[in-house]
N, C-alpha and C positions, 0 to 999 in steps of 0.2 A: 441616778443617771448623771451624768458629765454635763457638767452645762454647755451649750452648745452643740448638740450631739442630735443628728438628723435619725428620727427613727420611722419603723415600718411593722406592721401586724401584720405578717400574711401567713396562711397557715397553721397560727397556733405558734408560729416562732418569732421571737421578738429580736428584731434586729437593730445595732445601733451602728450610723456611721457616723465615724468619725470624720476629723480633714477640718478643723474648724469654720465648720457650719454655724451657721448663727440662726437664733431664735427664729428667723422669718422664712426657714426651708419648709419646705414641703413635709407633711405628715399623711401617712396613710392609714384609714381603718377601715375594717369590714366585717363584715356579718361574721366571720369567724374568729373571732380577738373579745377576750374578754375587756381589754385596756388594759388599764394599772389599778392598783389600789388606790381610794379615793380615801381621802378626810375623817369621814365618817367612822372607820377604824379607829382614829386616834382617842385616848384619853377622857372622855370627859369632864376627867376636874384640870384636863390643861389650861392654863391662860386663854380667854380671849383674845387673841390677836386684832392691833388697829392698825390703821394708818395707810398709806396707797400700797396698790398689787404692787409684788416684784414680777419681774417678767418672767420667773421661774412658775409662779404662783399660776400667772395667767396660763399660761403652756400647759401646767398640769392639770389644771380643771378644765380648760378647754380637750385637753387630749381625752381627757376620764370620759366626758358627756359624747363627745363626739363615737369613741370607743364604746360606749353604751348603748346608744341609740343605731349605731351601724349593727353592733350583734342583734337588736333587736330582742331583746331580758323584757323582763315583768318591767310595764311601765312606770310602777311608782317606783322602783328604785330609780328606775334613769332622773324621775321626776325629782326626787332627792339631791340630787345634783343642782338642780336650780333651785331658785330663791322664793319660789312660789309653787310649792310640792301641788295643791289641791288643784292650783288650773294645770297645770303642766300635765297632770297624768292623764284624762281624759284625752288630749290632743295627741299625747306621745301614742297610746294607746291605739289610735283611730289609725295614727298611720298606717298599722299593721291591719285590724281588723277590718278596715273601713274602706281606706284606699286602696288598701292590696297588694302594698309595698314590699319587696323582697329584693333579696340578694345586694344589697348596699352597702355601697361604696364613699367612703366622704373625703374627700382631700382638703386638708386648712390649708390656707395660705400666708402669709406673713402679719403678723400681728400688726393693729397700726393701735398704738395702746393698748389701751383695753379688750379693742374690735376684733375679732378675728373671722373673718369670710373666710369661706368653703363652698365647697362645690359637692354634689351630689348624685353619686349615679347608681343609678338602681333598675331596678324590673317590677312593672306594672303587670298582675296577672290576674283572670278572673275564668273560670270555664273555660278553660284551655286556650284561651286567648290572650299573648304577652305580648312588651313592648317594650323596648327599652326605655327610661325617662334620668333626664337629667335637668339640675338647674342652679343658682348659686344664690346663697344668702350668706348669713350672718350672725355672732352670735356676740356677745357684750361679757366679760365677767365681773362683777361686783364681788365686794367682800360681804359676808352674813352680819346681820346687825346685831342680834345674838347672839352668834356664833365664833364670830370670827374667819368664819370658813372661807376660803373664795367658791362662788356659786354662779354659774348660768344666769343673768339673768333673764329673768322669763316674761317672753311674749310670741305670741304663736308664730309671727314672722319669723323665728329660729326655726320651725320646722318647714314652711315655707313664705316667701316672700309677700305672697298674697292672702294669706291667713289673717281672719281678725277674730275676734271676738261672735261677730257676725256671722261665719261662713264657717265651713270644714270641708275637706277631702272626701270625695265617694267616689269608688268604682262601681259600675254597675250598667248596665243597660241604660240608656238614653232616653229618658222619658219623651222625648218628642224626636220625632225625626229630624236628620240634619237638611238644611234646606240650602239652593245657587239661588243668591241675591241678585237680581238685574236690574238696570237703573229702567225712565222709561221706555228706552228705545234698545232694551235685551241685551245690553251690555253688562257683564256679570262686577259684581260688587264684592270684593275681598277685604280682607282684612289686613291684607300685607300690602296693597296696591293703596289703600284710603285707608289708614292708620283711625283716623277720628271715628269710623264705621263702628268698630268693635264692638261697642257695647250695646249701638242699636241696631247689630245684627245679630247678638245675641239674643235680644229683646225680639226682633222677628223672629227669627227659630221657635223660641219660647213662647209667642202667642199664635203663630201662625205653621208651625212644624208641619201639622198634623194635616192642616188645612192643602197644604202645599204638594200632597202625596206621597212623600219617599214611606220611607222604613228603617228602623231606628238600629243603629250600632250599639258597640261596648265601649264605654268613654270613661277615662279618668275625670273626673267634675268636682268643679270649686263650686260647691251650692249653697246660697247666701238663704237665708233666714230673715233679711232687716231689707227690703225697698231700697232703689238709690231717690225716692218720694217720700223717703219716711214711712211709707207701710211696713206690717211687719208678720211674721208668719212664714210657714215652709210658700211657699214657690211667689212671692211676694216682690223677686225681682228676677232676671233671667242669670241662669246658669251659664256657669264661665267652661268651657272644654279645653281641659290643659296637656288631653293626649287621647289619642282614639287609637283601640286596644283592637277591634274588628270595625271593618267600615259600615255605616248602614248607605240605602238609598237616597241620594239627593231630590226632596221636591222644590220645583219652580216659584219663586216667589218673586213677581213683580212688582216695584216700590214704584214712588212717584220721581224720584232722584236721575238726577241727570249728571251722569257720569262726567263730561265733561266742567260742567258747571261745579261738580264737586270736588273736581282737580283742581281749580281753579284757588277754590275754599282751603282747599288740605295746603298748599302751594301758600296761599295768604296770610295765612295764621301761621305757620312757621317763622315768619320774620320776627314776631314778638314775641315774648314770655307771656302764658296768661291771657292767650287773646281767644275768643269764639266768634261765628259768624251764622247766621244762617240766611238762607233765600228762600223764596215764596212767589208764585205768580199770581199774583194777583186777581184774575180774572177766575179763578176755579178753587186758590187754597193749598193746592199740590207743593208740596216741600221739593225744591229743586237740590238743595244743598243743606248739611250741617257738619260743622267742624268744629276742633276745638283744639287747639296748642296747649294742655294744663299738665304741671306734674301730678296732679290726683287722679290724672284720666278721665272728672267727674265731667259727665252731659249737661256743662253749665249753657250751652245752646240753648237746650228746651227745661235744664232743670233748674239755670240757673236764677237768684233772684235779688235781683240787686238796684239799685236807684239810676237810675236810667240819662239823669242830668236832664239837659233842655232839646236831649228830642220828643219828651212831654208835651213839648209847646206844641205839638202835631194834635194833639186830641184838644188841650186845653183853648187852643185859635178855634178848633172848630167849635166848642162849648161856647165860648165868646161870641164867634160870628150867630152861632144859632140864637145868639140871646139877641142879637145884634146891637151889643154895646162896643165892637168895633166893625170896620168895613176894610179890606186892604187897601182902597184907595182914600180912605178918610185918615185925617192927622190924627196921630196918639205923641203923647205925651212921652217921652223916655231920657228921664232925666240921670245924673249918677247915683244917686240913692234913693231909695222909698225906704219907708219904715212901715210897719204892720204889726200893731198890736207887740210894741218894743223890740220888734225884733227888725236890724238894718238887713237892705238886700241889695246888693251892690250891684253892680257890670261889672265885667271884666274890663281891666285896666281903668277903672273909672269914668268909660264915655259914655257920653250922652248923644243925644242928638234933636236937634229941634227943628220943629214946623214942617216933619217929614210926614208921609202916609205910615201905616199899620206895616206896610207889608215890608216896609226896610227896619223894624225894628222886630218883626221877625226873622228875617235875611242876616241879621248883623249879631242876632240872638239878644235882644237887651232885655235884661231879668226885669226890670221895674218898667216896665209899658207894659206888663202882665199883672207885676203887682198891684201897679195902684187901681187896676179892673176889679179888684176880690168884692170891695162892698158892694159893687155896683150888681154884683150875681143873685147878692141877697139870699144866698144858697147854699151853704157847708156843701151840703150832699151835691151841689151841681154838676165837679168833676168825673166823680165816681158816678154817677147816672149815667153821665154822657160816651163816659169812659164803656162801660154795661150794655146798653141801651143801642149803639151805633158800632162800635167798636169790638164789640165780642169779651170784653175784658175784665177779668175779675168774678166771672158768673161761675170757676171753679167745675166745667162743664165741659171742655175741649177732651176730641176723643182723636188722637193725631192717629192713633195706630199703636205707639209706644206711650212711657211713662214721660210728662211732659207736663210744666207750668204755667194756668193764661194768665199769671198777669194780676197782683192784686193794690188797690188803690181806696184803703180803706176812709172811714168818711168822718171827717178832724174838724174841729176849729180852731179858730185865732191864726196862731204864728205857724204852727203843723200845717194847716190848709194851704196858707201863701206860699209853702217850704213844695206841696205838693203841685205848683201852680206850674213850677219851673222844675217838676221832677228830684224834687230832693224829698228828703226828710222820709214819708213813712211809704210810699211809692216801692214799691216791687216789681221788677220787669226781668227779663231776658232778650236774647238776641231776639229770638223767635216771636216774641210778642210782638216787639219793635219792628219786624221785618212785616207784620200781619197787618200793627195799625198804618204803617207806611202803605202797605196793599190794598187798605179799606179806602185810604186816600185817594189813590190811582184809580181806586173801583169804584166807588163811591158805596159798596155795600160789603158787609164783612164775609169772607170767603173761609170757612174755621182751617186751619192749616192738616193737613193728613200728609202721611208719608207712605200708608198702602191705602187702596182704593174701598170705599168705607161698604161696599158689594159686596165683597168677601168672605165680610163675618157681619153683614148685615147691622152693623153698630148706627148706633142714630150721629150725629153730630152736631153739633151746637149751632146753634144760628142766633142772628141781632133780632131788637126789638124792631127795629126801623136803620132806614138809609139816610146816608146824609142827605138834606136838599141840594138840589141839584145847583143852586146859585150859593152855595155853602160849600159843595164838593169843587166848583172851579173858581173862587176865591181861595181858596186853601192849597189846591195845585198851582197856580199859579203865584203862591207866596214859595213855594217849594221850589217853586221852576225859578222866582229870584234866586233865591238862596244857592243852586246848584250854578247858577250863570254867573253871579256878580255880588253872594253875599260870605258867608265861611265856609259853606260844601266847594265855590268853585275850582278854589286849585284841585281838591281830590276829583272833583267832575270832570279836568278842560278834556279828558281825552275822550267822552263819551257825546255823542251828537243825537239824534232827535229826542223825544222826548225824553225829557230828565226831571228829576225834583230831588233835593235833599233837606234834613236838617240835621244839624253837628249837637254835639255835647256835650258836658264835661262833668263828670259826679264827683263831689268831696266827698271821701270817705273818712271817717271816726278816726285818727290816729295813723291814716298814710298823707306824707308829707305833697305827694304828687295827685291829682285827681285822675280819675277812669274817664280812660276815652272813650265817649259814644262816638256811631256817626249811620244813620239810617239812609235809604236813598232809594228809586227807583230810576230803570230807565225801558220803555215800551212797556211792553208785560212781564216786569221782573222787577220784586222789588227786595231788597237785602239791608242787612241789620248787622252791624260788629262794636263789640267792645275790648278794647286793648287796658288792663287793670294797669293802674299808673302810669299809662298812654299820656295825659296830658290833653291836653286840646283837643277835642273832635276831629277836624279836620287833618289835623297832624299823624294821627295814626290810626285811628279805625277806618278814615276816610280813604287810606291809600287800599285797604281790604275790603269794603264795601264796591271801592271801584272798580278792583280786580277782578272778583265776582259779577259785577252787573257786565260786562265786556266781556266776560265767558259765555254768557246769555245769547 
């Protein structure tokens, strides 16, 4: 073929246009086109071929695979084409038998190297029930290491976007019914309207389908095999619906979510990269809001688990006051450095402050007015107890409704303990934790967080050992209530008035230059949790999305 030369399969008749077209026109193939001759034909005792693709190279094993997989042939040959025959045949294969794939259509689009993306249109059919289905991915070619060849190469995301390892395509009847999500006041919950919803309305469908009444359709489904929790097994985490083939009956699923308050969330976390947030009311548990701004689309809301920084200091002041080795209105100590067991722990910016109460060295966040309390606990296990015991956290036992993390804060000594004192080092949290121990504070008793009403399907839910003391619960809010008036929450608080409390954050992570913005906060009975990853200071960026959230409230 002519280099340069713009071609088309349709019919069985191979057409080439000329007009000095370049490499990056348009190609088409379809289920009726055999392609071209591939590789494979040549020589055996040819040379090896090394060294980078020509762009001829790329064009022509792209065109071959592409031409392949649209006629839809015996999968290992198409699989022969890529660089990894034994996984690629299975997946090529399934297209056909599994998802139900026919009459396809693939158009590439201009090479950007190596890359070349396509678009795919085809028909979804299963008992007499079709659909049209389209979508666009990508395919990479390498040259064969052996071989010499140029080859595919292989990873299931060439046949679609969302394919891993993990999951495969099936058409087939809808194991559960599909179900209208409404927040608490019947206002219906989508997936195009609240983007961050998706996967935990998939997760409803998925526990709750059935429960909810409708009656099940024919769905093209991305059905995952691996947990987004780490379980593992068939139905292990909720099925993904990438095209419904006949519709079934919607049942009624009421959630605890508060549609406004979750606009708010979805609306918030947009301004950063990498940011989650969740709300909670405090007085009952009820998840008002969860969102989440990630390119991995993961549920790091409730799934996520990460060091939390110094909104720690909310469980640890209460650990402390319950020992009662501080008071908020009695002097602590907060100098610019402590040391613990050789390891230094600084403030930020180096300050100190002297002959002040308790309650402005938690207002100001000073790490060493915490530290040098460690000996005086006489207790490794203290935090994690109190953490457990009062706070809901770490008992591995919260039943929200979906798949969801409480919180683990496992039980160290030395320099790992004091690391855990101010939320660093082996500390595990999420939004959702954050937003719950912020709620225990407000409440003074842990309220376990649920997102559908725990009636429903009769699940038990976690409850604490015991409640804060009540002269424990309003020394703690009232260091809060600094902190959000006149300590590092106020600038993210000034726009919110009666009751308020926060505490801000900031986590060093292993190898990022910036730290993760915490910033937790309540205001009446609401209380919300965000982190911004490379956020920086507390108050700087989670703080302006925790605020936006409690003001939807």
């Amino acid at each position: 073929m002519r280099s340069g030369a713009k071609t088309a399969v349709i019919g069985g008749v191979f057409l080439v246009f000329a007009g000095g077209v370049g490499y990056g026109a348009y190609n088409v193939y379809n289920g009726m086109t055999g392609g071209s001759t591939d590789a494979a034909t040549k020589s055996a005792s040819a040379t090896v071929k090394t060294g980078p693709l020509s762009a001829a190279e790329i064009d022509q094993a792209s065109k071959d695979f592409l031409a392949k997989w649209a006629e839809g042939g015996d999968a290992a040959a198409i699989a022969q084409l890529t660089n990894d025959p034994t996984a690629a045949t299975p997946v090529i294969g399934a297209y056909r038998t599994e998802a139900r794939v026919t009459d396809t259509v693939i158009t590439p689009g201009p090479a950007v190297g190596a890359k070349v993306p396509f678009t795919v249109k085809a028909t979804v059919e299963l008992d007499g029930a079709s659909k049209p289905w389209s979508y666009e991915s990508e395919l990479t070619v390498v040259r064969g290491k052996s071989t010499g060849r140029p080859l595919v190469a292989w990873a299931p995301t060439v046949i679609h976007p969302k394919l891993t390892g993990d999951n495969r395509l099936e058409t087939a009847k809808a194991s559960v019914p599909p179900i209208k999500a409404v927040d608490r006041n019947g206002v219906e919950l989508t997936k195009e309207k609240y983007p961050s919803l998706g996967s935990v309305l998939d997760q409803l469908r998925e526990r709750y389908g059935k429960e909810a009444g409708g009656s099940a359709g024919v769905e093209l489904i991305l059905k995952s095999d691996t947990g987004a929790d780490g379980t593992t097994g068939p139905g292990a985490t909720a099925d993904e619906t990438l095209l419904t083939l006949a519709e079934g009956k919607e049942g009624t699923l009421r959630t605890t979510l508060d549609a406004k308050v979750q606009e708010a969330a979805e609306r918030s976390v947009k301004k950063y990269s990498e940011a989650s947030v969740a709300a909670v009311k405090p007085s009952t548990g009820e998840i008002l809001a969860v969102a989440n701004n990630r390119k991995d689309g993961f549920n790091a809301a409730m799934l996520g688990k990460q060091a939390p920084g110094s909104t720690m200091k909310i469980v640890t002041a209460a650990m402390l006051l319950e020992k009662d080795l501080i008071g908020a209105d009695r002097v602590a100590e907060c100098p610019k450095n402590a040391t613990y067991m050789g390891r230094v722990f600084k403030n930020l910016d180096d300050f100190s402050i002297d002959g002040a109460p308790f309650s402005q060295s938690f207002a100001r966040s000073c790490n060493t007015a915490f530290i040098k309390l460690i000996d005086d606990t006489k207790d490794d296990g203290a935090l994690p107890k109190e953490a457990a015991e009062v706070f809901g956290i770490g008992l591995d036992n919260w039943k929200t409704g979906i798949a969801s993390f409480d919180g683990s804060i496992p039980t160290s000594t030395g320099a790992e303990a004091a690391a855990q004192y101010i939320g660093q080092g082996t500390v595990q949290m999420n939004v959702l934790n954050m937003a719950s121990i912020t709620a225990t504070a407000k409440n003074g008793t842990f309220k376990q967080p649920v997102i559908v009403s725990p009636s429903l399907d009769d699940r038990e839910i976690a409850t604490a050992a015991r409640s804060l003391p009540s002269g424990v619960a309003e020394q703690l809010r009232s260091m809060m209530r600094l902190t959000a008036t006149s300590g590092t929450g106020a600038r993210a608080m000034s726009g919110l008035g009666g009751d308020k409390g926060a505490k801000t954050g900031s986590a060093e992570v292993d190898g990022q230059e910036t730290s993760n913005s915490w910033f937790t906060g309540y205001h009446n009975d609401l209380a919300a949790a965000a982190v911004v990853e490379a956020g920086g200071h507390g108050g700087d960026a989670a703080g302006p999305v925790v605020a936006a959230v409690l003001s939807a409230g």
